[in-house]
Backbone as a ProteinNet text record, in pm:
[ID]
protein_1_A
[PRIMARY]
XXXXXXXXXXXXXXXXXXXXXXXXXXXXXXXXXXXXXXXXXXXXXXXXXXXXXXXXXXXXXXXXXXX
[TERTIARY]
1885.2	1838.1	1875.3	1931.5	1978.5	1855.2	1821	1750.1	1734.1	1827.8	1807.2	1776.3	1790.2	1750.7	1572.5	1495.5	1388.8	1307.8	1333.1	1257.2	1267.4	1418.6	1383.6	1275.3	1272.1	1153.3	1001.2	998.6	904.7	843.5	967.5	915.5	847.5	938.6	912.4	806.8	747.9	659.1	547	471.1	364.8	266	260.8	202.9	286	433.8	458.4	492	450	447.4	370.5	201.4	38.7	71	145.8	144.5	278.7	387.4	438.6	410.2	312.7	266.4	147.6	53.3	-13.3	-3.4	147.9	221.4	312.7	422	568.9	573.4	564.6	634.9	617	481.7	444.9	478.5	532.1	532.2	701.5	805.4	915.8	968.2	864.5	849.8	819.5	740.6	706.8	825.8	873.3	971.7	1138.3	1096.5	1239	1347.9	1256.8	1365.2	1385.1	1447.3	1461.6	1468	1360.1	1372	1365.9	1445.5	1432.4	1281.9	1202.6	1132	1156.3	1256.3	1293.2	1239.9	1279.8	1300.3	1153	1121.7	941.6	871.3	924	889.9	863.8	989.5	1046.2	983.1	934.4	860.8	734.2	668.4	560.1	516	633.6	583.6	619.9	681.4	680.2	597.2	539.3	498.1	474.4	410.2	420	362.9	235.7	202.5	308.3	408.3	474	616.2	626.7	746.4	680.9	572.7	527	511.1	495.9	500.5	636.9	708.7	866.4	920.4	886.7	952	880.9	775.8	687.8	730.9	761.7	868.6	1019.5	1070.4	1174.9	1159.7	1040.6	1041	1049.9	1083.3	1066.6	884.4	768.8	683	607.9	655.4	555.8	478.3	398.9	359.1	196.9	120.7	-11.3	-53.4	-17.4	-107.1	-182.7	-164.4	-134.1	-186.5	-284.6	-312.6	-400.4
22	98.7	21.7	88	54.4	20	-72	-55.2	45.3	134.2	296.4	372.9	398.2	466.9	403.5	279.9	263.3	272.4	305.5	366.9	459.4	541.7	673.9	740.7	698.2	708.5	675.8	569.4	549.4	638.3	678.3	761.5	875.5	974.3	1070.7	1090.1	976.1	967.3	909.5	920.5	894.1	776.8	809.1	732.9	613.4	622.4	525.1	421.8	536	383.2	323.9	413.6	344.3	237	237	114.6	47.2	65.8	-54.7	-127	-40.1	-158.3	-283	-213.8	-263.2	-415.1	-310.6	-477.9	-426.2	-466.8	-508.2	-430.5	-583.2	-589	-511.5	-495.8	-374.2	-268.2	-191.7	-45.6	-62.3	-215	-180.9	-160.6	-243.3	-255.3	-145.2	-49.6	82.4	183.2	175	271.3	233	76.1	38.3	-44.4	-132.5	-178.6	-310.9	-388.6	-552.3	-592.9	-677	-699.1	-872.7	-934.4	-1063.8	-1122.4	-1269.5	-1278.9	-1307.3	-1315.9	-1315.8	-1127.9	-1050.5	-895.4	-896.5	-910.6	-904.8	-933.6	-1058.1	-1147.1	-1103.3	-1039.3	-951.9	-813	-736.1	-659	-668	-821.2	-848.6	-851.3	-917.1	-906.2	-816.5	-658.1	-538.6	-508.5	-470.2	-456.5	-265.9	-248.9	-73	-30.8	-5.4	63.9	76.4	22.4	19.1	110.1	86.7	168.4	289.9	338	467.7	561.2	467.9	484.3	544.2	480.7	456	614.3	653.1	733.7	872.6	871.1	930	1009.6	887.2	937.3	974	966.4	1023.7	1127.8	1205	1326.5	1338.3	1163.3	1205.7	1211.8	1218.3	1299.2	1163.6	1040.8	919.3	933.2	905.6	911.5	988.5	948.2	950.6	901.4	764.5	656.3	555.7	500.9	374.7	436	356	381.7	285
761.4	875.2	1001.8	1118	1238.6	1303.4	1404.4	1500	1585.7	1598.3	1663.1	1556.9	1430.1	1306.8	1277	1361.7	1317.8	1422.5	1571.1	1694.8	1695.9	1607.4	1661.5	1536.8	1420.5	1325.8	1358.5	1420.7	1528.3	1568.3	1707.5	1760.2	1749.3	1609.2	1571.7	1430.2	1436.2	1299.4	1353.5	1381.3	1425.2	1332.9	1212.5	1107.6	1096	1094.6	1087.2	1170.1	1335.9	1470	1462.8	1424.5	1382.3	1299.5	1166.4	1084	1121	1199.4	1243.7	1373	1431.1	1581.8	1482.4	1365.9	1351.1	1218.5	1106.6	1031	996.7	1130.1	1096.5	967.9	901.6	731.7	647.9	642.5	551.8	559.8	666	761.7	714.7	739.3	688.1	536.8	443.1	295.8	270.8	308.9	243.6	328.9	412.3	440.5	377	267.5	213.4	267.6	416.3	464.2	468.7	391.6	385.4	510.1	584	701.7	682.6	752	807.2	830.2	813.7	885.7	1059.4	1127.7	1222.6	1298.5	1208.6	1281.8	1218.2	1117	1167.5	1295.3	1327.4	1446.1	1563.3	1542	1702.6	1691.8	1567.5	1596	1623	1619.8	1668.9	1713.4	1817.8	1966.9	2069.6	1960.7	2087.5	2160.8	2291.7	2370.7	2301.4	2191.4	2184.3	2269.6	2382.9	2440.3	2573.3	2617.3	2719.7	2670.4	2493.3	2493.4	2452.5	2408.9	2376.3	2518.3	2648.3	2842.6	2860.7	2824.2	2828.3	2785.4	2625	2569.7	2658.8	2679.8	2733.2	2887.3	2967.3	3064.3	3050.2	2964.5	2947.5	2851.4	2851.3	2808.7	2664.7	2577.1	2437.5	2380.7	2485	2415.2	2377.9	2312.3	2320.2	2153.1	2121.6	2012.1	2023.9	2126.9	2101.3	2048.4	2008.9	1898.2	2004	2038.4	2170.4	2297	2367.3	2514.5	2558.6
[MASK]
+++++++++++++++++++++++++++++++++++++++++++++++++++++++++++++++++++

C-alpha cells in the first residue's frame, strides 16, 4: 500500500482513521499492511486532527472522527 493508497483509505473509511489515529500498527496489521517500525513511528506522530481540518477544507469532507 502507497502512502496515498493509505490517506486516501483514511480518509474515506472512517473506522479505519478512528483505529489508525488511535494504533498505527494494529489498524495497518488488520488492513494487511507490513509496515516498518519507522512508518509506525511516523504515523504516530500525525497531527490527525489538523489533517482531518485540512481534508475538510478542501472539500474532501474530513472524517468526523477527530475534533
Amino acid at each position: 500500500m502507497t502512502v496515498q493508497e493509505l490517506f486516501e483509505k483514511a480518509l474515506h473509511n472512517s473506522k479505519f482513521w478512528k483505529e489508525l489515529s488511535k494504533d498505527p500498527a494494529k489498524a495497518l496489521q488488520a488492513a494487511g499492511v507490513k509496515a516498518t517500525p519507522d512508518q509506525v513511528e511516523a504515523l504516530k506522530q500525525l497531527n490527525y486532527e489538523a489533517l482531518d481540518e485540512v481534508a475538510t477544507a478542501f472539500g474532501g469532507g474530513g472524517t468526523g472522527n477527530i475534533t
